[in-house]
N, C-alpha and C positions, 0 to 999 in steps of 0.2 A: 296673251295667247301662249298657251303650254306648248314647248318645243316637244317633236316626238324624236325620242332615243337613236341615234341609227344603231341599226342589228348589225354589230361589227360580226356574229358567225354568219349568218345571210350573206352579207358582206364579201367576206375573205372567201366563203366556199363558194360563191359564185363566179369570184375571180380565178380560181384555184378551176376549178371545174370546167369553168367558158372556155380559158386557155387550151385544157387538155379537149375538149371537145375540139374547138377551132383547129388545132393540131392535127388533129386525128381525122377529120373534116376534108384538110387541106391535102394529107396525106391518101386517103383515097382516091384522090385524082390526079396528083401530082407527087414525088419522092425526090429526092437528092442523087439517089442510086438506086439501079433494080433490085429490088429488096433479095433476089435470088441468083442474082450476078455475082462468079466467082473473078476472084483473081491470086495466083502464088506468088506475088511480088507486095502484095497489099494484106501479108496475115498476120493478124495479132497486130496492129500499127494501135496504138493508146490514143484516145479522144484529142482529136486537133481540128483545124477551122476544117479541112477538108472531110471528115470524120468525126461528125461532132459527139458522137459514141463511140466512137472505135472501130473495129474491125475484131472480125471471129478468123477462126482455125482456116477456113476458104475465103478468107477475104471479100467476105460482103460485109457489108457497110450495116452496122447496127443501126444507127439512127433509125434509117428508111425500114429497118427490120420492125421494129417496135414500133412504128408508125403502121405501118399493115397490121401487127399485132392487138393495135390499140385499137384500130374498127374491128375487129374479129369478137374481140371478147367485149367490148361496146353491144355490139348488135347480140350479143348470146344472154348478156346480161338483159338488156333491153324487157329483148325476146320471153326471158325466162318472168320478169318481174310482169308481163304485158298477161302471161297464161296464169301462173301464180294470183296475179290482182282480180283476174274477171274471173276467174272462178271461184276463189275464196270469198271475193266479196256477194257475189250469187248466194254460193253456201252461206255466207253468214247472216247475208239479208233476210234469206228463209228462215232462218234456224231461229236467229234475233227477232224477227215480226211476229210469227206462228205459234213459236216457242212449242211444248206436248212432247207428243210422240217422234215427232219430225226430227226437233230439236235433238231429243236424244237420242237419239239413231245415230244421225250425222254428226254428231259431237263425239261419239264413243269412238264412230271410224276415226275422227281428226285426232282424238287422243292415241288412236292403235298408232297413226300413222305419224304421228308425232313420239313416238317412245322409240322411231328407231332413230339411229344417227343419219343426218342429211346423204352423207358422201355412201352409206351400207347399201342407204335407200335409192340414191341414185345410180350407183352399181348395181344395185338388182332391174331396177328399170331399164338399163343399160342391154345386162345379159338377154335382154325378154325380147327386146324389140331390136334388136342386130348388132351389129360392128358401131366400135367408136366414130361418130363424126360429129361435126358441131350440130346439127339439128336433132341427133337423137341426143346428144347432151341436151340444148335447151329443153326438150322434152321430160326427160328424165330431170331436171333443175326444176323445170315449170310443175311438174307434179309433187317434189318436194318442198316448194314454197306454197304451196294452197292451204295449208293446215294454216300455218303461222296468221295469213292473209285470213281465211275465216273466222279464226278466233275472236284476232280486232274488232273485224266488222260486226260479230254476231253481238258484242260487248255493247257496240255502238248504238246498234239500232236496236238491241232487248230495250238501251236507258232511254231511249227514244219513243218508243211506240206505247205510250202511256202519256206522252206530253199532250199539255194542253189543245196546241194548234192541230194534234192528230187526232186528238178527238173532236175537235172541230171540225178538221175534214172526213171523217167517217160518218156524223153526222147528218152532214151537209151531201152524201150520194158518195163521195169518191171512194172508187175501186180499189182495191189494195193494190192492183201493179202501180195506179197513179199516186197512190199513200208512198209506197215503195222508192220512186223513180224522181218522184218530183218535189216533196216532199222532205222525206226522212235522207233520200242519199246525198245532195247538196248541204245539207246539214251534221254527214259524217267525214266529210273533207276535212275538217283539223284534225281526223285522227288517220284518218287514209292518207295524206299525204308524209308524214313521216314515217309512219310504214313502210310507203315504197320505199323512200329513200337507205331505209335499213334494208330492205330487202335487194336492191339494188347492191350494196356491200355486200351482203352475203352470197349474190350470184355472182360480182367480179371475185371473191374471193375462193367460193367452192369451185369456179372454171377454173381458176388457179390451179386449186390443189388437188383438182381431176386432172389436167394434163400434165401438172408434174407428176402425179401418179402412172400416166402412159394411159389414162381410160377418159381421157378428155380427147382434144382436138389434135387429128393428127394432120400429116403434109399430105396432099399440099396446100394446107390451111396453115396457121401462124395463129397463135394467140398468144397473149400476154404470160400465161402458166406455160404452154410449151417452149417458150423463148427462154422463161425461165429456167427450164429439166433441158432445156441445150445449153445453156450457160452452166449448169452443173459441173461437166464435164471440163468447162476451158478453166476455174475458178485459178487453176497456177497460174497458167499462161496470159488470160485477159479476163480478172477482175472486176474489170471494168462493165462486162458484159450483164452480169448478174446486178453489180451495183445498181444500173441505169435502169433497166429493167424492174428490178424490186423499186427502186425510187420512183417509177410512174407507178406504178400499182399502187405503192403506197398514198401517190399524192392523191390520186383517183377517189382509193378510199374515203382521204383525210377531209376533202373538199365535200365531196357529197354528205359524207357525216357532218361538216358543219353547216350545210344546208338543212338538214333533220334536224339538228339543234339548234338553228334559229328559228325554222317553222314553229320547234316546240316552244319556243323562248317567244315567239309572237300571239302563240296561244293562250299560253299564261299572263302574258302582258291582258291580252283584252279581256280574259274570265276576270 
């Protein structure tokens, strides 16, 4: 009997990933320090067992900082990939099954709305609907990830909806929303699921580089990118603040993307 491979990326980004969730998990209901608790006898102190991130300019405690930071932009990303996914893949499903007139209508908008830059796009969304706070962010995120998210899907289910078993079920009475639902969309999960997972990066990423920008998440919220454009500021003083900071984001990223590339790498094994 043939041994099957283990997916050393599945693997590592699952451990990579579980961690920083469990982390972040934990840190929601419990911290080391008030993540908003000053003290002038405790600033600038470098990473020690009592601090295991250090300490900023007011002497809060980074760890417990980035630990709130890390559900904020958790749940934006989430959030963003959760509106982005159900609606592109709606759009795509329609545009993919129907294909015509439909098709190119709503492909021309995904193209308008895909020719600008994410962060232009979500600044404009931004300016439309009010003042920066994490939900008109996810919103403004959620409406610049629908294009990318249709695209996929509409790929998926055009090379779909000519397959055999669909024309057996068209045949056989069933309705296009049950062709649709039960059908063709359980059967575009190997390409939907690594999508999220890139889509997922690029909402921890753009909430980054909105709130370092100042048009992301402001106080009294905390995320991962504003922690970051406050650490800008100490980079003489405590290094340390930016390092630890960039270093979760990045492992966030790193993990998740080796979860995409093992799903892909499990795809390719069974085709």
């Amino acid at each position: 009997m043939r041994k099957r491979k283990i997916n050393g990326y599945l693997l590592v980004g699952l451990i990579i990933t579980g961690a920083l969730l469990l982390m972040t998990l934990i840190g929601a209901f419990h911290t080391p320090w008030d993540p908003n608790a000053m003290s002038a006898t405790e600033k600038f102190q470098a990473p020690s067992l009592a601090h295991l991130f250090g300490t900023d300019r007011f002497g809060r405690d980074i760890f417990s900082r980035v630990l709130k930071g890390s559900g904020t932009t958790l749940a934006i990303a989430l959030a963003t990939v959760a509106i982005g996914a159900v609606v592109g893949t709606l759009v795509g499903a329609v545009t993919g099954f129907f294909g015509g007139v439909v098709d190119d209508a709503l492909m021309r908008l995904n193209d308008a709305l895909t020719a600008f830059p994410s962060i232009l796009l979500a600044l404009l969304v931004i300016s439309i609907v009010g003042p920066e706070n994490k939900y008109n962010v996810v919103l403004a995120l959620g409406i610049v990830f629908i294009p990318s998210f249709a695209r996929v899907t509409r790929t998926a289910f055009a090379g779909l909806r000519d397959a055999n078993y669909i024309t057996s079920a068209r045949l056989m009475g069933a309705s296009n929303g049950r062709i649709l639902l039960i059908h063709m969309l359980p059967n575009t999960a190997r390409v939907l699921l690594p999508a999220v997972t890139i889509g997922f990066n690029n909402a921890v990423l753009a909430e980054a580089s909105m709130s370092f920008l100042g048009i992301g998440v402001t106080p009294p919220d905390a995320s991962l990118g504003y922690l970051l454009k406050e650490a800008q500021s100490m980079l003489a003083l405590a290094p340390w603040y930016a390092l630890c900071t960039g270093t979760v984001i990045a492992l966030l990223v790193f993990g998740v993307g080796l979860i995409g590339e093992g799903l892909q790498k499990m795809d390719r094994e069974v085709a």
